[in-house]
N, C-alpha and C positions, 0 to 999 in steps of 0.2 A: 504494500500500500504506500502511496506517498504519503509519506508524513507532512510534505510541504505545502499542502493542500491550506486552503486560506481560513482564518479562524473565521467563523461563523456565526457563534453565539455562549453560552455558557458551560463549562464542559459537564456541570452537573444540575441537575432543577435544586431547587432551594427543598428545606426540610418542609417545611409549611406547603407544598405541591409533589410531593412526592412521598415514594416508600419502597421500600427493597428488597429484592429476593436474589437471594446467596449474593450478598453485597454491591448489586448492582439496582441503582438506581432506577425507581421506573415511576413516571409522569403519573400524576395522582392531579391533576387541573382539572377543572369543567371540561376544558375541550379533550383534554385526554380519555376524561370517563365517557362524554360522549360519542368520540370514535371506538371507544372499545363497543358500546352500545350496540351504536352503526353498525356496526365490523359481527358481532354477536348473532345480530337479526338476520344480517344477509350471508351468510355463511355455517356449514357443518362445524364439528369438532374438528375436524381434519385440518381445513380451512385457519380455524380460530386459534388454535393453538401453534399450530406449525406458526405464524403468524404471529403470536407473541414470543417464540423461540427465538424466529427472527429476530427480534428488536433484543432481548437479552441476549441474543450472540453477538451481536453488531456492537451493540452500548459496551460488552464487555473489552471485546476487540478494540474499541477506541479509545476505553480508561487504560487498556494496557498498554496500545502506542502513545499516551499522554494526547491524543488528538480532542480540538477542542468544537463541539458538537453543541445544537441544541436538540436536549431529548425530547421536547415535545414533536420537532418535526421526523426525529429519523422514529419515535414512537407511529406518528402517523404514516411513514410510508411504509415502516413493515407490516402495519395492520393491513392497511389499502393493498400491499401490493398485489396480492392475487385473487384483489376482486372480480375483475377480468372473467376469472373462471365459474365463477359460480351463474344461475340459473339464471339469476337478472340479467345478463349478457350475453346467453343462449342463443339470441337472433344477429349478435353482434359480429359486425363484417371487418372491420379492424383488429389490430393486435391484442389481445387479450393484455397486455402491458398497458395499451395506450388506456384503457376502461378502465384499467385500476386508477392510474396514473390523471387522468382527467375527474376521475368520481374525488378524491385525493383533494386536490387541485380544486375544485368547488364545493368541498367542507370545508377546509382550512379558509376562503375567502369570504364565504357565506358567517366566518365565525370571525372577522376580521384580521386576520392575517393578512400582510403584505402582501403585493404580486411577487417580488424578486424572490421574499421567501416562499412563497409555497410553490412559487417554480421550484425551489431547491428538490422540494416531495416528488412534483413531476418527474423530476430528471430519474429519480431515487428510484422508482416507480418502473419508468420507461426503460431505464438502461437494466434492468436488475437481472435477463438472460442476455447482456452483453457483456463477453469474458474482457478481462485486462481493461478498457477502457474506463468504468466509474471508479476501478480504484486510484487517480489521478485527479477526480474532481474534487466539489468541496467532499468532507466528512459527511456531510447529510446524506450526500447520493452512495459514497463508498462502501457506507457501513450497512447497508440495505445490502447491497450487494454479500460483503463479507458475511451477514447474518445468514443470509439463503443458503451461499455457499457450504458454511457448515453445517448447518441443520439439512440440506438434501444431498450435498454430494462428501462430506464430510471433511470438506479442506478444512485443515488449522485443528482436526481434531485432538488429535496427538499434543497438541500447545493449551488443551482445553484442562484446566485443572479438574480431577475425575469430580471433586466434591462439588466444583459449580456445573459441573454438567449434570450430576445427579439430582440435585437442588432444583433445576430448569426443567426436568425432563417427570420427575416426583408433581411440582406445580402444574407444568403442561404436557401431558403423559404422548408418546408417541407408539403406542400402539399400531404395529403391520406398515409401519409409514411409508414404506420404500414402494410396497405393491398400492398402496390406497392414494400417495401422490402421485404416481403416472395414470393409474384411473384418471383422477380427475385431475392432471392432464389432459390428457386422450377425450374425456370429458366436454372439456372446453374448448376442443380445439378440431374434431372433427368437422365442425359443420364450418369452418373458414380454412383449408388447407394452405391456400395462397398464403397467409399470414406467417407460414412458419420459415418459409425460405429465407435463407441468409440467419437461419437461428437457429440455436442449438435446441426447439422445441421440434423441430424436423426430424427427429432423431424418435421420436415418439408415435407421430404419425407411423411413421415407415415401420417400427415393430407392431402395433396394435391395426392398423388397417392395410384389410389384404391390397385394396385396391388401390395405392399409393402411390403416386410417382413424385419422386423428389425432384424439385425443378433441378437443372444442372447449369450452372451460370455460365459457362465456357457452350455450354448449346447455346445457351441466349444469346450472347456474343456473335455465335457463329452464322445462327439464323436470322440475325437480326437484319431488317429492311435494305441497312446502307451494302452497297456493290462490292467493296472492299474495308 
């Protein structure tokens, strides 16, 4: 991760707004209990907890590079992030990133939040199945990133202290998680296939649906309009 990444806001919420699980701070504000609300109503177990893992892998990961964060927002972009997937977005023809990332993006505004900052959530949001790139931007998008990563493919696990993984996973239990997030996956993401190209969500498609053809960018190229 870059650590050079530009301070952003607080690196911890205040005691008065906050409360903690295996020493990691987590947003206790109006707007925070109301996204967790959100986030509750529109979303399975699966959904809701993977989803607070996220934000306590991430917060963890940036107290430990000293990176300086506002947890309300990278709180609200690990909640949001894979709202995309769930049933409310079932007819939806864009990237199951951008839904999160746009729903995200007008709670944070609707509750008076800045534009520049709730872009920050966006970005958190949108870029969160693009490798290497967010961990270069601010903290807020990074560490979205860095949460996912460990809670689904397991980077930085090995760096994970067993007692705060035990503590995170006791709180938000992850039960079958490997086989029930590519479900829903595969879930969210059959009925717009175009959406996954140039993503590592392509990768899902192609094992779960027989009938799959991964675009190939070097065809597109090939076949494309111009003579030479």
């Amino acid at each position: 991760m870059n650590t050079n990444s530009a301070a952003s806001g607080p690196s911890a919420p205040s005691a008065a707004s906050s409360r903690a699980l295996a020493g990691i701070p987590v947003p206790d504000s109006r707007l925070a209990r109301e996204a967790a609300e959100l986030v509750r109503d529109l979303t399975d177990d699966l959904i809701y907890h993977h989803s607070h893992r996220v934000y306590l892998f991430g917060a963890h990961h940036g107290l430990r590079h000293n990176l300086t964060f506002d947890p309300e927002l990278l709180y609200v972009g690990a909640l949001f992030h894979d709202l995309g997937l769930t049933e409310k977005f079932r007819t939806s023809q864009q990237r199951f990133e951008l839904d999160g990332a746009d729903e995200a993006r007008a709670f944070l505004i609707a509750h008076g939040i800045p534009e520049d900052r709730a872009r920050l959530v966006w970005e958190g949001i949108a870029l969160h199945t693009t490798p290497e790139i967010p961990h270069h931007m601010a903290p807020e998008v990074a560490l979205v990133t860095a949460g996912v990563e460990l809670d689904v493919l397991g980077i930085g696990y090995a760096t994970l202290p067993p007692e705060t993984r035990e503590a995170v996973v006791a709180a938000h239990p992850r039960p079958d998680f490997k086989r029930d997030i590519l479900r829903a996956f595969h879930a969210g993401l059959a009925h717009r296939p175009q959406t996954t190209f140039g993503n590592v969500k392509a990768d899902v498609l192609d094992r779960f649906e027989a009938d799959y053809t991964r675009p190939n960018f070097v065809q597109i190229i090939e076949d494309s309009p111009w003579p030479a």
